[in-house]
Backbone as numpy.savetxt, mean C-alpha at the origin, in Angstrom:
# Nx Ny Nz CAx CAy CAz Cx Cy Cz
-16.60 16.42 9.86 -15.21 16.58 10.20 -14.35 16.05 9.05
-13.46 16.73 8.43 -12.45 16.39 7.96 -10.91 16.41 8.85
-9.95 15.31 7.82 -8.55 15.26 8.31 -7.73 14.97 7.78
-6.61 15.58 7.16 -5.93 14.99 6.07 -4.67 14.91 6.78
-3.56 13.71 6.60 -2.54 14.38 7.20 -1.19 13.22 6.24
-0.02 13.47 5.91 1.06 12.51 5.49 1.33 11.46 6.38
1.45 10.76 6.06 1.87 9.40 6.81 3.26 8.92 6.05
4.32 8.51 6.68 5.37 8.09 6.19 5.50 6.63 6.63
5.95 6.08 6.06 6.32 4.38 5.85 7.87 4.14 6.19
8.59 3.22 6.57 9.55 2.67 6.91 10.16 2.24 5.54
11.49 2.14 4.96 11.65 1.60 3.72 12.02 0.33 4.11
10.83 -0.55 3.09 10.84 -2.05 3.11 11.74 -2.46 1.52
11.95 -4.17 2.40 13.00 -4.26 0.73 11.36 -4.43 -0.38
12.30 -5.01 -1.51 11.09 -5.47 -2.39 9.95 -6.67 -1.89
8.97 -6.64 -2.20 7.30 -7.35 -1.61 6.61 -7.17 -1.26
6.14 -8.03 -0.46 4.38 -7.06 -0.02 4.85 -7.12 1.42
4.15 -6.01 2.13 4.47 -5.78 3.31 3.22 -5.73 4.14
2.57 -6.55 5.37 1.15 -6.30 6.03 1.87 -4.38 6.79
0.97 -3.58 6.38 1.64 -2.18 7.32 0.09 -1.94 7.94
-0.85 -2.61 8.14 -1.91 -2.02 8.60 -2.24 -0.98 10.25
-1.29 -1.85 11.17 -0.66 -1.01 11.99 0.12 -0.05 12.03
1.46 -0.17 11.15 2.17 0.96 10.82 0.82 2.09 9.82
0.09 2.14 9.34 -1.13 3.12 8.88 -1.51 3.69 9.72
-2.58 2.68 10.72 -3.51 3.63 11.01 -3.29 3.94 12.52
-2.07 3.22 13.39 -1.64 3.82 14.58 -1.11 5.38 13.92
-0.92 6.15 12.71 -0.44 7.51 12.61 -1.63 8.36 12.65
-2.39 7.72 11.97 -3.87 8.57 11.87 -4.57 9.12 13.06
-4.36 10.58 13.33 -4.66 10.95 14.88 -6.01 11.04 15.29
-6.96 11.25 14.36 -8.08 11.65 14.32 -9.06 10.70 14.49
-8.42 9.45 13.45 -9.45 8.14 13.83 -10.52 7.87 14.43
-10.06 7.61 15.79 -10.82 7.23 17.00 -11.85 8.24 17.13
-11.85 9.17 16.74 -12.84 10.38 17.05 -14.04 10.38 15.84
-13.96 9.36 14.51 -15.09 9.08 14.05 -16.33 8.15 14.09
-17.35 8.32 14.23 -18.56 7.17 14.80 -18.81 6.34 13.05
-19.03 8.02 11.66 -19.52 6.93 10.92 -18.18 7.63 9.60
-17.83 7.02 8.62 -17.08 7.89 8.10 -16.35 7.26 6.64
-15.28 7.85 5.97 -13.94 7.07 5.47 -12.85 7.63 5.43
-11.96 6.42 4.88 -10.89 6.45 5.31 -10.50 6.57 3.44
-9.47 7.08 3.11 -9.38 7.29 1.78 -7.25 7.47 2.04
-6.84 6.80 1.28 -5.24 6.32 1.62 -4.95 6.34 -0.14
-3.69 7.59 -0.20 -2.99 7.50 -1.47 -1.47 7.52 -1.22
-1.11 6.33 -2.29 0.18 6.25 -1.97 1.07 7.17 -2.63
2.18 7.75 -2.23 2.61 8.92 -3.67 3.87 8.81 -4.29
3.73 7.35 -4.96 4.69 7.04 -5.84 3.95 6.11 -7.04
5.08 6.38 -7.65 5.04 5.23 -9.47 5.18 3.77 -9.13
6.42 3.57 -8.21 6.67 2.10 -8.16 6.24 1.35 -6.87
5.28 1.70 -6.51 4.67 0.74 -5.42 3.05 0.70 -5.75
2.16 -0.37 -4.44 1.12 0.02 -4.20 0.71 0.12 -2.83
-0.71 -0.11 -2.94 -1.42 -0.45 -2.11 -2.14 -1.37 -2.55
-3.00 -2.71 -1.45 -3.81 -3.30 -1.46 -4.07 -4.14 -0.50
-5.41 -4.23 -0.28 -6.01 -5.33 0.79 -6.03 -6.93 0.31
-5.55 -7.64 1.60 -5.53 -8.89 1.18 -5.02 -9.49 2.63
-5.28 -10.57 2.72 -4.53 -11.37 4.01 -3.55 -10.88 4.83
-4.18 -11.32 5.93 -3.50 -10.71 7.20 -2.89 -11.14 7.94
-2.77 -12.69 7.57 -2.34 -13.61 8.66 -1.37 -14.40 8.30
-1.55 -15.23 6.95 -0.19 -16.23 6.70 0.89 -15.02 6.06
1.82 -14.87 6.25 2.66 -14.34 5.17 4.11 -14.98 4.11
3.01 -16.24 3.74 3.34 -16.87 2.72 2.42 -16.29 1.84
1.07 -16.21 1.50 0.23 -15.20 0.55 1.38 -14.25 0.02
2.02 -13.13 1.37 2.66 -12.46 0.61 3.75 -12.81 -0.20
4.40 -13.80 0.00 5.41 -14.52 -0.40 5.64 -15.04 -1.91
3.74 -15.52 -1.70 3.67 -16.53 -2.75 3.58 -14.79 -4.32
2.66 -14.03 -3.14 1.97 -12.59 -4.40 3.18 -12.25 -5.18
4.70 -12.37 -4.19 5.65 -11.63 -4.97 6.41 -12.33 -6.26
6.23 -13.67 -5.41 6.46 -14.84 -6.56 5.94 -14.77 -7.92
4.23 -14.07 -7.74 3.67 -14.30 -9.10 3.97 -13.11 -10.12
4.47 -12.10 -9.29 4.46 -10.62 -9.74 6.03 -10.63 -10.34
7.08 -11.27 -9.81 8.09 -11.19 -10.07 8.35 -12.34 -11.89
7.37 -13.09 -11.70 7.19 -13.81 -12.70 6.36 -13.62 -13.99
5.83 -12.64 -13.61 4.52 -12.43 -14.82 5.11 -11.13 -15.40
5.94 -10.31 -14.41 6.11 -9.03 -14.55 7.57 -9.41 -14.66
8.63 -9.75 -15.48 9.81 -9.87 -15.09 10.93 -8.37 -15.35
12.13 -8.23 -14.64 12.48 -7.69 -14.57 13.38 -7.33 -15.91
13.68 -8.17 -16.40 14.47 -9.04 -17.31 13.65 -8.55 -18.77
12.59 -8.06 -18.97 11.63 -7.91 -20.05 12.08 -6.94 -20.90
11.73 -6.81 -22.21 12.99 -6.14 -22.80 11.49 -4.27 -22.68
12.57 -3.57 -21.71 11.24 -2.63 -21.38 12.09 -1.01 -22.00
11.60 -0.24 -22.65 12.36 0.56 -22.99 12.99 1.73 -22.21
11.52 1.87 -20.98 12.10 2.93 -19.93 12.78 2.47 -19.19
14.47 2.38 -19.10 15.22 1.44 -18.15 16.02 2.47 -17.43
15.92 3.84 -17.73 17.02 4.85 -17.30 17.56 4.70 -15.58
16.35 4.57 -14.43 16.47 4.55 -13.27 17.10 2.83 -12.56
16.94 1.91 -13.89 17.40 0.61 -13.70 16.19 -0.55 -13.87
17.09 -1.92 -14.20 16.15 -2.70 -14.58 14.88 -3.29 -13.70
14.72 -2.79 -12.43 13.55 -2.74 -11.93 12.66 -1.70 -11.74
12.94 -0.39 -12.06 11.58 0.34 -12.32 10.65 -0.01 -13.20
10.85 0.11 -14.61 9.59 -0.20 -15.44 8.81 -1.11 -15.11
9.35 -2.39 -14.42 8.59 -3.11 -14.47 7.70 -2.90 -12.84
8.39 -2.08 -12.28 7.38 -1.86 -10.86 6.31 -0.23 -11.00
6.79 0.27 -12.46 5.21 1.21 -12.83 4.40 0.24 -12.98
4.42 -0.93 -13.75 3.72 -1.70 -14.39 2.84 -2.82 -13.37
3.42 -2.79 -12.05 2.49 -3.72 -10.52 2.20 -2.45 -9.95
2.44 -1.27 -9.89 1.73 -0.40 -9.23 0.67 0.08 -10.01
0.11 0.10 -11.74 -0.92 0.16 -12.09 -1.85 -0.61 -11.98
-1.24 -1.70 -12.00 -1.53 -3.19 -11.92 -2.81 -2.95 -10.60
-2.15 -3.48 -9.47 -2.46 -3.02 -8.37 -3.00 -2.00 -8.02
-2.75 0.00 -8.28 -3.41 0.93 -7.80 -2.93 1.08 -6.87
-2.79 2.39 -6.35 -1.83 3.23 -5.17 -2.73 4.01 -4.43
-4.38 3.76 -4.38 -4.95 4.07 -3.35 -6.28 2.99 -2.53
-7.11 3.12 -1.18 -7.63 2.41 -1.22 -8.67 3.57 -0.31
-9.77 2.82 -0.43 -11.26 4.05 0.23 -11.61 2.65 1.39
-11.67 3.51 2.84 -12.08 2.31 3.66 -13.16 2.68 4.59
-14.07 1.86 4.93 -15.09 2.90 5.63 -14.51 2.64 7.09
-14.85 3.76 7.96 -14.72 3.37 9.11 -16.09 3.86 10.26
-16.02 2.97 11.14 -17.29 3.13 12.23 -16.57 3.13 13.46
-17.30 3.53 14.61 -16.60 3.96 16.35 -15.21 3.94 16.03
-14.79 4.69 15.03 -13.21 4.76 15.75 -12.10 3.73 14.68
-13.04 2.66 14.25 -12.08 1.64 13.18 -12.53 1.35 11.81
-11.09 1.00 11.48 -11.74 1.03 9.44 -12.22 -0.46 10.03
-13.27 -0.95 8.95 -14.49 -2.04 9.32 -13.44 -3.13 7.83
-11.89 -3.58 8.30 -11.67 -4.22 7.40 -12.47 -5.48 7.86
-12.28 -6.76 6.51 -13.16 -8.06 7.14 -11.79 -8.84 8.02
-12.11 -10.24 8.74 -11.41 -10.44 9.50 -10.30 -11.03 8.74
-9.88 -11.23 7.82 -8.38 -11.69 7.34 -8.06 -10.60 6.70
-8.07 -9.34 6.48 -7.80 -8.11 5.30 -6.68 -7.77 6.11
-5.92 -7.14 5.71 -4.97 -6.27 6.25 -4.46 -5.41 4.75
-3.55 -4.03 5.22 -3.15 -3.26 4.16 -1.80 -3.50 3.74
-1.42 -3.78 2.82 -0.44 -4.55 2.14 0.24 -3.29 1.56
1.28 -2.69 1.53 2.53 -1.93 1.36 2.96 -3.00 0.02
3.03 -2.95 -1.87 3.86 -4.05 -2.44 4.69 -2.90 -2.73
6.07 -3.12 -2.24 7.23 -2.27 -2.84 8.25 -3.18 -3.89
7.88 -2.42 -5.15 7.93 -3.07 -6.55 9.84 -3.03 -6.56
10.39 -1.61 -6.03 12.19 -1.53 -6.58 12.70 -2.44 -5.43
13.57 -2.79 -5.85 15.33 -3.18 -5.07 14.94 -2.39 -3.58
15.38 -1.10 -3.93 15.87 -0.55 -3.03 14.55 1.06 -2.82
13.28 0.85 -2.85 12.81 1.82 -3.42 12.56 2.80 -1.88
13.37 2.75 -0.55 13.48 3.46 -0.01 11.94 3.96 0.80
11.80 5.14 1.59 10.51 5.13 3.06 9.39 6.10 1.84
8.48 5.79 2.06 7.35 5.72 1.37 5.81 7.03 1.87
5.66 7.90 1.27 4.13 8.96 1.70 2.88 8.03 1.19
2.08 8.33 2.07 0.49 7.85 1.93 0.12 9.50 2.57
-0.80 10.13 1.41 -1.73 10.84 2.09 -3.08 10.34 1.85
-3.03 10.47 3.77 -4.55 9.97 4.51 -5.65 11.16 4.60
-6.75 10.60 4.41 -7.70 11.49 4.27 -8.97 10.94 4.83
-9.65 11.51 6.21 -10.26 11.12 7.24 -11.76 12.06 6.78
-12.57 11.43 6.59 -14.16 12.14 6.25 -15.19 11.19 7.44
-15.89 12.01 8.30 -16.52 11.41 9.23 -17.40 12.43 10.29
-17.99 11.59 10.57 -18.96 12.34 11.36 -18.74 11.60 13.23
């Protein structure tokens, strides 16, 4: 069985966002796989995806802290046309990577027990967000 379908996101401000619920409550098909994966692309330049803690959201707090610091906005970057926070949010979405492959069994992706899927939205204002999901399973 295959299943591909768009998933749209809520626009979050800039950081990391836990959306693991907002994901895979869209995914209709899910529940109907025993062994399978789950394969999630995000379809933009200035964000990502990634797994990481699910529970404190100081982690995320602290992630944006380090990203906002290592990666500054402020950097003398030449592609500035869209404003001084794009370039530097191509540069955490390579960083990072804008897709993730997840296996799933009876019905659920088999994250471990603190993982959750982390939404980092790199702009100001970078507005509601596509993931195409892609369901392979038996």
């Amino acid at each position: 069985m295959w299943h591909q379908q768009t998933l749209t996101l809520r626009a979050q401000p800039r950081g990391f966002h836990l959306i693991t619920d907002e994901v895979l409550g869209q995914i209709r098909e899910l529940s109907r796989v025993n062994i399978g994966l789950l394969h999630l692309l995000l379809q933009h330049t200035s964000a990502s995806l990634t797994l990481n803690e699910n529970c404190d959201p100081s982690v995320r707090r602290d992630m944006e802290r380090h990203f906002l610091s290592t990666i500054p906005d402020d950097a003398r970057w030449e592609h500035d046309d869209e404003g001084p926070d794009d370039m530097p949010s191509h540069v955490k979405s390579s960083t990072l990577g804008v897709s993730l492959l997840l296996p799933v069994q009876n019905g659920r992706v088999q994250l471990g027990t603190w993982q959750g899927i982390w939404l980092g939205e790199h702009r100001i204002h970078g507005g509601s967000r596509k993931i195409i999901a892609t369901l392979q399973g038996e």
